[in-house]
MARLUMNU-554857 format. One line per field, with one value per residue: residue number from 1; y, x, z of N, C-alpha, C in turn. Coordinates in steps of 0.2 Angstrom, whole numbers, plus 5000, padded with zeros to 4 digits. Each point is the difference from the previous one (the first is absolute). Layout:
N
n = c(NUM,...)
n.y = c(Y,...)
n.x = c(X,...)
n.z = c(Z,...)
ca.y = c(Y,...)
ca.x = c(X,...)
ca.z = c(Z,...)
c.y = c(Y,...)
c.x = c(X,...)
c.z = c(Z,...)
***
This chain:
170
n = c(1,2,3,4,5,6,7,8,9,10,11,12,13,14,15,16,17,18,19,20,21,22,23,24,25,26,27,28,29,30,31,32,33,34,35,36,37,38,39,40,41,42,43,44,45,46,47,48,49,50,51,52,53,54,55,56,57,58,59,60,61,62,63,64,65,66,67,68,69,70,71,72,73,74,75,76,77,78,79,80,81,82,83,84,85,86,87,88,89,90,91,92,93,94,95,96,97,98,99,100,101,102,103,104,105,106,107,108,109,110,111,112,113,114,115,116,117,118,119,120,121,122,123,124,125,126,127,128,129,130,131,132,133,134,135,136,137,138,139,140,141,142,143,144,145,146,147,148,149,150,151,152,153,154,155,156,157,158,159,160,161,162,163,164,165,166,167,168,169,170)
n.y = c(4994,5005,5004,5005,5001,5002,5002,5000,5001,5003,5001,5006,5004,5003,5003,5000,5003,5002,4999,5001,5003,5005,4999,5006,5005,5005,5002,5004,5005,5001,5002,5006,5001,4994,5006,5003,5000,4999,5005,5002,4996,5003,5006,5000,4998,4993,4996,4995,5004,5004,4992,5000,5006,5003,5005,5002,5004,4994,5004,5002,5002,5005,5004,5001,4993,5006,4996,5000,5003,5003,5005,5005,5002,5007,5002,5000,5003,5006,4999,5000,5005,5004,4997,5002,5005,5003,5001,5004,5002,5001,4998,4995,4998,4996,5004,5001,5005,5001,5003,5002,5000,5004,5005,4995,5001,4994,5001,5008,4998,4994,5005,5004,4993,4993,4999,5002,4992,5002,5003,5003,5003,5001,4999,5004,5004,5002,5006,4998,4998,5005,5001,4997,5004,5003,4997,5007,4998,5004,4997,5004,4999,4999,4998,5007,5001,4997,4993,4997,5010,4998,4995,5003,5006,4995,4995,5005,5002,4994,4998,5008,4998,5003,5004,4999,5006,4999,5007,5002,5006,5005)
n.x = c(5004,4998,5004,4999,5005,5005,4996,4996,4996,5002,5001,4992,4997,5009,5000,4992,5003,5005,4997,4998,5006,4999,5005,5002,4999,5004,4996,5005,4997,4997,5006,4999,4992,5004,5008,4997,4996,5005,5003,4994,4998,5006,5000,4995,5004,4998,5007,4995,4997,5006,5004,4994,5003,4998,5006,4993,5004,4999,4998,5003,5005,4994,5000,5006,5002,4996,4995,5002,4999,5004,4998,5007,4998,5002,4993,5000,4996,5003,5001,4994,4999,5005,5001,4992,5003,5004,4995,4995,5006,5001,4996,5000,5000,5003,5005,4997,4996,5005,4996,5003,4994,4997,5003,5004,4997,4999,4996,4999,5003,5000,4993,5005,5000,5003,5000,4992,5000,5006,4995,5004,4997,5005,4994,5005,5002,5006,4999,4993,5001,5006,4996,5004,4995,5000,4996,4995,4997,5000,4998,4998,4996,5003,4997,5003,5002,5005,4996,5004,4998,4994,5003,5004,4999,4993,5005,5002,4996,4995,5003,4998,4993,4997,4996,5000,4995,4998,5001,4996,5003,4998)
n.z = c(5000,4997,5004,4999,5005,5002,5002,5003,4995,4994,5006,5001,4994,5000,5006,5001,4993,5003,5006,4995,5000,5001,4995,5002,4994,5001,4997,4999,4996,5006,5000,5005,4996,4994,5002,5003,4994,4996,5004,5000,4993,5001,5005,4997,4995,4998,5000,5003,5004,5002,5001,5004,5003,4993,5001,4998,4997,4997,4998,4991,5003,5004,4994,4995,5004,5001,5004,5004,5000,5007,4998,5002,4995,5002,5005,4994,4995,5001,5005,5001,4997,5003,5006,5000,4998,5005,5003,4998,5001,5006,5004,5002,4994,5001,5000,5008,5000,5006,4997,5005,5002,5006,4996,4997,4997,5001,4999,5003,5006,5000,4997,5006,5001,4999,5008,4997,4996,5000,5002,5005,5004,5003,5004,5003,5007,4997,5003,5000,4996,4997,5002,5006,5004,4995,5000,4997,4992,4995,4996,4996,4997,4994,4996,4999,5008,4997,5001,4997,4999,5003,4998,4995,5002,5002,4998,4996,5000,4997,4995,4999,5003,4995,5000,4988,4998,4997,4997,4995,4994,5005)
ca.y = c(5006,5006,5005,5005,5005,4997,5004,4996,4996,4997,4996,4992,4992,4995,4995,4996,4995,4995,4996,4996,4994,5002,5004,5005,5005,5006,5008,5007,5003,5005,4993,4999,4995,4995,4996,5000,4993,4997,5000,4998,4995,4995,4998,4995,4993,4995,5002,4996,5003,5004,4999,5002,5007,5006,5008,5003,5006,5001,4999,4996,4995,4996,4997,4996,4992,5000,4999,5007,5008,5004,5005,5001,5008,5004,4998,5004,4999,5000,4993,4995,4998,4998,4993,4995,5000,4996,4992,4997,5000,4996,4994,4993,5001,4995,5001,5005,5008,5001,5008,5005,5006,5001,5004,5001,4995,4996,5001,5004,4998,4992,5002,5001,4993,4995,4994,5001,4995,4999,5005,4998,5005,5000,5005,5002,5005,4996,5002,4994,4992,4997,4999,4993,4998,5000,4997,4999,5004,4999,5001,5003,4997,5002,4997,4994,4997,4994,4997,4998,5004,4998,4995,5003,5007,4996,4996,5004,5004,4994,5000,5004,4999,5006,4995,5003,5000,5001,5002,5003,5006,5002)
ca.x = c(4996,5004,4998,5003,4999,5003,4998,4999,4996,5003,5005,4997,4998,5003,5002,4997,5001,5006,4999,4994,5002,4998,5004,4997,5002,5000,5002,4999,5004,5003,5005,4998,4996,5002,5005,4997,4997,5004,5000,4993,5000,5005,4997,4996,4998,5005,5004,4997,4995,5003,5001,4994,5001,5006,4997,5001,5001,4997,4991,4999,5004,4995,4991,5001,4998,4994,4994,4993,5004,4995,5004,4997,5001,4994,4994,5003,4999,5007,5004,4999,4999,5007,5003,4998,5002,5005,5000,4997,5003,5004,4996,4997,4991,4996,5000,4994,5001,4994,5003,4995,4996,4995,4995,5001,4997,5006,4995,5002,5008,4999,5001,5007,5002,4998,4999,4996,4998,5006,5000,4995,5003,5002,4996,5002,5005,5005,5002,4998,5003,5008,5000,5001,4992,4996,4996,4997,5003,4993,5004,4996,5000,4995,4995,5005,5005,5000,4998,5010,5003,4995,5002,5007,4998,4999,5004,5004,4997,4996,5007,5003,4996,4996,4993,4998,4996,5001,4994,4999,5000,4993)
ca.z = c(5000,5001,5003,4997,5003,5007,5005,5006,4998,4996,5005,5006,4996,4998,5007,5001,4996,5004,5004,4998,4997,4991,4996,5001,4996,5004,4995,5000,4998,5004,5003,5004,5004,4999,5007,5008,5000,4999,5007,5004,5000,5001,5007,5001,4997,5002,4996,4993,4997,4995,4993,4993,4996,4995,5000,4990,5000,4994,5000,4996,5002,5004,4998,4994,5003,5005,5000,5003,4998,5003,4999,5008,4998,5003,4997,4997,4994,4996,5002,4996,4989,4999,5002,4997,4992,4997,5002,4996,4991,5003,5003,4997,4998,5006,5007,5003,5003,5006,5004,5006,4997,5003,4997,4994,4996,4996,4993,4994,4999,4999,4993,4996,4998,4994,5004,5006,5006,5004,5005,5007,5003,5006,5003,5007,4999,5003,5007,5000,4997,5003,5008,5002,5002,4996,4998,4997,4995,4998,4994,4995,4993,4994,4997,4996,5003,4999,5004,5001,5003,5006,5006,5000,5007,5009,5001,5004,5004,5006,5000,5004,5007,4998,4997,4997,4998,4993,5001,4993,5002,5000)
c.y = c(5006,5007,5006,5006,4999,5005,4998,4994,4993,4997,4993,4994,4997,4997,4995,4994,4996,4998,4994,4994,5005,5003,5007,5005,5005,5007,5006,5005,5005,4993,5002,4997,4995,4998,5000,4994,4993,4998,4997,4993,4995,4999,4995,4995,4995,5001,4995,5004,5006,4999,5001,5006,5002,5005,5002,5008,5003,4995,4991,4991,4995,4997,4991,4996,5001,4998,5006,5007,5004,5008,5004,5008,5005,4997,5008,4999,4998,4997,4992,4997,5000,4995,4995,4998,4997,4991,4994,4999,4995,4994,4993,5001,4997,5005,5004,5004,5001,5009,5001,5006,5002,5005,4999,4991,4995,4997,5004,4999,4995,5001,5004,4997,4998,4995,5003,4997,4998,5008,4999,5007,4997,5007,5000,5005,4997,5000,4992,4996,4999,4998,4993,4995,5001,4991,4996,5006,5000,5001,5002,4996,5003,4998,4992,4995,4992,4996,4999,5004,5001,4995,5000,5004,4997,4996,5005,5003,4996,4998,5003,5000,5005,4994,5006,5000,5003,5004,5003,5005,5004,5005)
c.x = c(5004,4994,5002,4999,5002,4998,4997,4995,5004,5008,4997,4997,5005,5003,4995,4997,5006,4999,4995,5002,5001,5007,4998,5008,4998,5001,4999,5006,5005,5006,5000,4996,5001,5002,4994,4996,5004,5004,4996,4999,5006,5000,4994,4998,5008,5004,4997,4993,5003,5002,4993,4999,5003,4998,5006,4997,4994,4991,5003,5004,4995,4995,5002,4998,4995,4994,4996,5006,4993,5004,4996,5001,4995,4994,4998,4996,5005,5005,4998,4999,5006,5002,4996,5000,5008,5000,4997,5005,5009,4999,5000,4993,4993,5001,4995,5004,4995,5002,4995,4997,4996,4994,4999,4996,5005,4995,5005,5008,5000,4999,5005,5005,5000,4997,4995,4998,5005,5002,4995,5002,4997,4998,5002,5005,5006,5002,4998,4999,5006,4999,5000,4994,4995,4999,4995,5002,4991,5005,4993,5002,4993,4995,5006,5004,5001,5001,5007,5002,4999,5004,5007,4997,5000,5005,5007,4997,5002,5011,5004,4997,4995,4992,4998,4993,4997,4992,5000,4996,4994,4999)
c.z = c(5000,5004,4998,5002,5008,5006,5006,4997,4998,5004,5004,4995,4996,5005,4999,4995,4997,5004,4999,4992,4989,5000,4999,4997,5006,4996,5004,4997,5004,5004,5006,5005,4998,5004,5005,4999,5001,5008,5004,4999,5000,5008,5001,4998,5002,4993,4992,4998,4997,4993,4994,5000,4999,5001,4993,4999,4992,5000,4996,5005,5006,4998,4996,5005,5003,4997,5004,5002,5005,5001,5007,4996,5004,4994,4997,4994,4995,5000,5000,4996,4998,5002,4995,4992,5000,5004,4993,4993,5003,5002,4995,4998,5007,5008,5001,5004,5005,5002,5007,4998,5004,4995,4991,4995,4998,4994,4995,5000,4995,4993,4994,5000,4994,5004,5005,5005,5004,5004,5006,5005,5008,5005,5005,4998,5000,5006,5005,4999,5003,5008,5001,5001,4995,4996,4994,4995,4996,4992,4996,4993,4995,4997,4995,5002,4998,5007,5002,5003,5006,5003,5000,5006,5001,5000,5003,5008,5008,5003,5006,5006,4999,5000,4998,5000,4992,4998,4994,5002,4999,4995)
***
């Protein structure tokens, strides 16, 4: 999996999806937040749960081997039609895009694609999610969501100790 975007978001779901057993791509262009993330999870994981992260300085070098690609960008229009455009031309034709979004449509996102039904947004702040105790994740999906992109989410999700819930957009 690749993450894309190392800031506290984008540190606890690569912690916590190296502890859970997924080879995990680490991106950020700022090589600062890279090192501090890169820091952080080398204090907390075991030396064999390290070997399954890379921290990679290039969008293109994380996405190429991934199946699901969750970008932690400000929720931001702008920003994410951006990540999502250059995910969508980098990325393996099969991989899914999970962005966070509490105000923005992953409908009208999902549609500046080539891979609508391989879009899912991820409803919470990050502020809240990256936290240790959080639990539950409500992931949004679209009319087109393909059923496989459905159980790629909840298999990560359930993976990490989360209990997804999957809810189509109002």
């Amino acid at each position: 999996m690749a993450i894309i975007g190392a800031g506290p978001l984008g540190r606890s779901l690569a912690l916590r999806a190296a502890r859970a057993g997924f080879s995990v791509l680490l991106e950020d262009v700022m090589p600062s937040s890279l090192h501090h993330a890169q820091e952080y999870i080398r204090q907390e994981l075991s030396a064999d749960a390290l070997a399954g992260v890379a921290f990679v300085s290039t969008i293109e070098e994380a996405v190429r081997p991934a199946d699901l690609i969750i970008d932690c960008v400000p929720d931001e229009l702008e920003s994410k039609l951006e990540i999502l455009w250059l995910l969508d031309r980098m990325a393996p034709p099969d991989a899914v895009f999970a962005t966070p979004t509490t105000r923005l449509s992953i409908s009208d996102l999902a549609s500046c694609t080539y891979r609508p039904g391989k879009c899912v947004a991820i409803v919470a702040e990050p502020s809240v999610l990256a936290q240790a105790d959080v639990s539950h994740v409500e992931i949004r999906i679209t009319p087109s969501t393909a059923p496989e992109t459905v159980a790629l989410v909840d298999h990560f999700w359930r993976s990490l100790g989360f209990s997804p819930t999957f809810e189509g957009e109002p």
